[in-house]
C-alpha positions as CSV (number, residue, x, y, z in Angstrom):
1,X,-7.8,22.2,58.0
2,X,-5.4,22.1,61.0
3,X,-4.5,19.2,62.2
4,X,-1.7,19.6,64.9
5,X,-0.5,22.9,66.4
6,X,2.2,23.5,68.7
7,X,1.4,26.5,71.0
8,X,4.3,28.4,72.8
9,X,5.6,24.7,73.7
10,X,8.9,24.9,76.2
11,X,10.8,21.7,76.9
12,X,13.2,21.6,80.0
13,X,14.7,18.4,81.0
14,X,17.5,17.2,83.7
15,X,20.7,15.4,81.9
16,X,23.4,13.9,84.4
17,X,25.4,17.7,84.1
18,X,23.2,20.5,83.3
19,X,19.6,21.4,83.0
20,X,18.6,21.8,79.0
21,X,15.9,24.0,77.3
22,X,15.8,22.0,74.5
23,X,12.4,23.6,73.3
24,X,12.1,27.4,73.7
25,X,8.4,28.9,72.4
26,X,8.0,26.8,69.9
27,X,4.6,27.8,67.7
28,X,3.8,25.9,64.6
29,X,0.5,24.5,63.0
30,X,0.6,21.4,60.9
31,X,-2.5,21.1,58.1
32,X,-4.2,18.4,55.9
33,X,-3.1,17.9,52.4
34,X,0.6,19.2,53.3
35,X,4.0,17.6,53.7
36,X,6.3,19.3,56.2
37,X,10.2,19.0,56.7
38,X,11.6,19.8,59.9
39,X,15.7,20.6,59.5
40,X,18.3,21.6,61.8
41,X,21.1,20.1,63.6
42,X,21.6,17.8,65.8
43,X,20.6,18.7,69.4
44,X,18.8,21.6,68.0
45,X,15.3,19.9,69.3
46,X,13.3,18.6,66.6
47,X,13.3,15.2,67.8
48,X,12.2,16.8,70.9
49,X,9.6,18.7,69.2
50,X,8.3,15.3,67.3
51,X,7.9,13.7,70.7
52,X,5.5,16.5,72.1
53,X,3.7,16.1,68.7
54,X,3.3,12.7,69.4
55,X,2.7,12.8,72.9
56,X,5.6,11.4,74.0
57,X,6.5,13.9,76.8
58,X,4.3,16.7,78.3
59,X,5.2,20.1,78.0
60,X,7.2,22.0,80.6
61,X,4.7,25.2,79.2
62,X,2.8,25.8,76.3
63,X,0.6,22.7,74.9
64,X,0.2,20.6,71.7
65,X,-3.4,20.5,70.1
66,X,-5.0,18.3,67.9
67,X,-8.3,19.1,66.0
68,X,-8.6,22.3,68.4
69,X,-8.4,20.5,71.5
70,X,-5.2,19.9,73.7
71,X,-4.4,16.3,73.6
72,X,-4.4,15.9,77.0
73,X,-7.7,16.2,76.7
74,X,-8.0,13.0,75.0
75,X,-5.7,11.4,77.0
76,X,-1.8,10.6,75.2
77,X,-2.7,6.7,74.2
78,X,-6.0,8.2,72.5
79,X,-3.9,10.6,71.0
80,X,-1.4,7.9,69.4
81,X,-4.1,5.9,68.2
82,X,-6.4,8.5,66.7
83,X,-4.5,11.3,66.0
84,X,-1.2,10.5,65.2
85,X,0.7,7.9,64.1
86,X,5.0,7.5,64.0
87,X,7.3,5.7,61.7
88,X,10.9,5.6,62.9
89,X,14.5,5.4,61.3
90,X,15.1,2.0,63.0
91,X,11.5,1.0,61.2
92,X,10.7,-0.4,65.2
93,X,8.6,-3.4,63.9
94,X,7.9,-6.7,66.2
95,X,11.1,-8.9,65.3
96,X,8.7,-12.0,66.4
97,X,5.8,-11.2,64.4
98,X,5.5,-11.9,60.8
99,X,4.9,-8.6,58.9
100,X,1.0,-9.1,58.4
101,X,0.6,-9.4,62.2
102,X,2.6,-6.0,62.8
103,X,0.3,-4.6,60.4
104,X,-2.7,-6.2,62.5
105,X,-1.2,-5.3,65.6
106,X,-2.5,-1.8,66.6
107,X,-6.0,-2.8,64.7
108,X,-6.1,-5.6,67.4
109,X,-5.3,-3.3,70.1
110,X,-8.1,-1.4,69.1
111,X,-10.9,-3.7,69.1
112,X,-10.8,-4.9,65.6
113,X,-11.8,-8.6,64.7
114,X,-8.9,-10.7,64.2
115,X,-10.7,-11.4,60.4
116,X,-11.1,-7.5,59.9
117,X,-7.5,-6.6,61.1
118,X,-5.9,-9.5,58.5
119,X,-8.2,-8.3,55.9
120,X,-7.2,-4.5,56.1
121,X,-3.7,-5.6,57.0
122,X,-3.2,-7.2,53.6
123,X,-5.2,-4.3,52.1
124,X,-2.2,-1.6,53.2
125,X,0.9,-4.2,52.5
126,X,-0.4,-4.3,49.1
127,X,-1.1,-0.1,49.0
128,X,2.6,-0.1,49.4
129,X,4.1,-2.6,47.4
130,X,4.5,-5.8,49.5
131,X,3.3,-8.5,47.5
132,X,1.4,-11.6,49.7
133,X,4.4,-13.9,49.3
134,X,6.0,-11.7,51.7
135,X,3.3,-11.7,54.7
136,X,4.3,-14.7,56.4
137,X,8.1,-13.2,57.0
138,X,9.9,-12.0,60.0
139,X,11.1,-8.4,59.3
140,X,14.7,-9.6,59.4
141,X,13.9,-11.3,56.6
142,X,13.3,-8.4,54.5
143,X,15.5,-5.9,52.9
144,X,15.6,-2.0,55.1
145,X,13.0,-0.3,52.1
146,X,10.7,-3.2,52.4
147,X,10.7,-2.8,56.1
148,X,10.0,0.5,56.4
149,X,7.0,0.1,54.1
150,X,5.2,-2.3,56.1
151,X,6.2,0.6,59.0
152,X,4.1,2.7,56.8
153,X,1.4,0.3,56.6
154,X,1.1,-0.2,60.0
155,X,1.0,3.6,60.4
156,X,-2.0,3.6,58.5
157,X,-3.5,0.9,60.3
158,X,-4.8,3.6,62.4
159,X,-7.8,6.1,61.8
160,X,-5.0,8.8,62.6
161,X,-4.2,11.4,59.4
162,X,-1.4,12.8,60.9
163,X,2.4,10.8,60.3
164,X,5.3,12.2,62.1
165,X,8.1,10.6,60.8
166,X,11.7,10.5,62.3
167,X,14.4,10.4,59.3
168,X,12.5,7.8,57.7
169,X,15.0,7.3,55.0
170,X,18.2,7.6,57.0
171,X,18.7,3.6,57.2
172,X,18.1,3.1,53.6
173,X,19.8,3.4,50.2
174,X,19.5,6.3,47.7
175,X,16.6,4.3,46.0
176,X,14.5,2.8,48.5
177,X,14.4,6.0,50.2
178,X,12.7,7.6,47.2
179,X,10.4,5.0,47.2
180,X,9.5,6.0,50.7
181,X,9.3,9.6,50.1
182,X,7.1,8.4,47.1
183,X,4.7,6.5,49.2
184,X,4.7,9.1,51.8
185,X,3.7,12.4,49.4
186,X,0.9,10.3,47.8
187,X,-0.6,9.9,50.9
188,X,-0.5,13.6,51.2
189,X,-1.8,14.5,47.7
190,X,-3.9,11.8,47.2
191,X,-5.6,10.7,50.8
192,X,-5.1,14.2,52.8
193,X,-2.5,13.1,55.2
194,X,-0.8,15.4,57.1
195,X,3.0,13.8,57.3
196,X,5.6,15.8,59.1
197,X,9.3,14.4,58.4
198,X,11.9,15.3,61.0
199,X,15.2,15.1,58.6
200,X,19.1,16.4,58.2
201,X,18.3,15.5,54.1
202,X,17.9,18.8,52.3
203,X,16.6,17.0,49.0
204,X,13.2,16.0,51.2
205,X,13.5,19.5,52.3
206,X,13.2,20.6,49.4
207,X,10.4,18.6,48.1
208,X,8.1,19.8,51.3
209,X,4.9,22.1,50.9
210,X,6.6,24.1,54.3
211,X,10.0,23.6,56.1
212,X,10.7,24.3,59.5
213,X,13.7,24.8,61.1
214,X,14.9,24.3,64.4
215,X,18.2,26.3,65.8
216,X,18.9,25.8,69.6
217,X,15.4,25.1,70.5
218,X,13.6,27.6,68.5
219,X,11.7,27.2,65.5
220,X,11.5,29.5,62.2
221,X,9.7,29.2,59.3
222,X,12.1,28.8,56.2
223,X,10.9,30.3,52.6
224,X,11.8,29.4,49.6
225,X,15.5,28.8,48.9
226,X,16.7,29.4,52.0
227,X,16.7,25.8,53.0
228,X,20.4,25.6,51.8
């Protein structure tokens, strides 16, 4: 089932010097039960492309769709909260909130009880390894793996089934970042998710059901070996 699609997406914005075309016709689908890499280097645009996917920007042409529909059909906070969620390198939790209330956070925002938010919010620290002893600590106070699991958590504090990940492993250590990968594929084999990881790492390349890559704002669809 698809869950995201890009259709003929363009992306021109104004720097200080020059106008860029960072995205040129970009067309990609994005289904259920898959994990997807997106490669290239840097300023080639798939940053740029993650941010249409998560309705961060708008199009310059073309449009971004999510269950069939354009999103700005549902409006771009909608979007964010149902369709899609985003975990970043930087693991962009609340520094003042303890780590079960940044896992409550966007239940809160979305009408949950603050007994039903706590409740579910323990439920997904423990789904990724974050014992209770922890849940009363600032994120400071935790080690760069550990905060980017409860980044994960709170990305499936949502209903959304679609994680778009920007180099979610590229502040951590050889190990804790395979503990993240870990976490993230079995939410693809064993929940459905759609998780899409925008990375310069060739060994999650390698591990994805489909890698894109992006060269100068365009977008190809690498087979096999060819990742190298």
């Amino acid at each position: 089932m698809i869950l995201l699609e890009a259709k003929n997406v363009h992306y021109i914005y104004q720097s200080k010097y020059q106008k860029v075309h960072a995205l040129k016709g970009v067309s990609c689908v994005f289904e259920a039960g898959k994990l997807y890499a997106i490669i290239g280097h840097s300023g080639s645009g798939k940053t740029t492309l993650l941010s249409m996917l998560a309705g961060l920007g708008t199009p310059t042409e073309g449009a971004v769709y999510a269950g069939g529909e354009p999103i700005e059909k549902f409006g771009v906070e909608r979007h964010r909260r149902e369709n899609v969620s985003v975990i970043y390198q930087a693991f962009n939790l609340f520094a003042t909130l303890n780590i079960l209330e940044n896992v409550m956070y966007p239940m809160q925002l979305s009408g949950k009880s603050k007994k039903a938010a706590k409740e579910k919010a323990a439920e997904l620290l423990n789904s990724v390894g974050i014992k209770e002893a922890a849940f009363r600590k600032l994120p400071a106070m935790l080690s760069g793996g550990e905060q980017q699991r409860v980044a994960i958590a709170r990305a499936l504090a949502s209903d959304a089934k679609t994680i778009l990940a920007d180099e979610p492993t590229g502040n951590l250590d050889t190990e804790n970042g395979r503990i993240v990968l870990a976490l993230l594929k079995r939410l693809v084999r064993e929940e459905r998710y759609c998780v899409i990881i925008v990375t310069h790492d060739l060994d999650i390349a390698a591990g994805a059901d489909v890698v894109y890559r992006m060269t100068d704002g365009h977008l190809t669809h690498d087979e096999g070996d060819s990742i190298c």
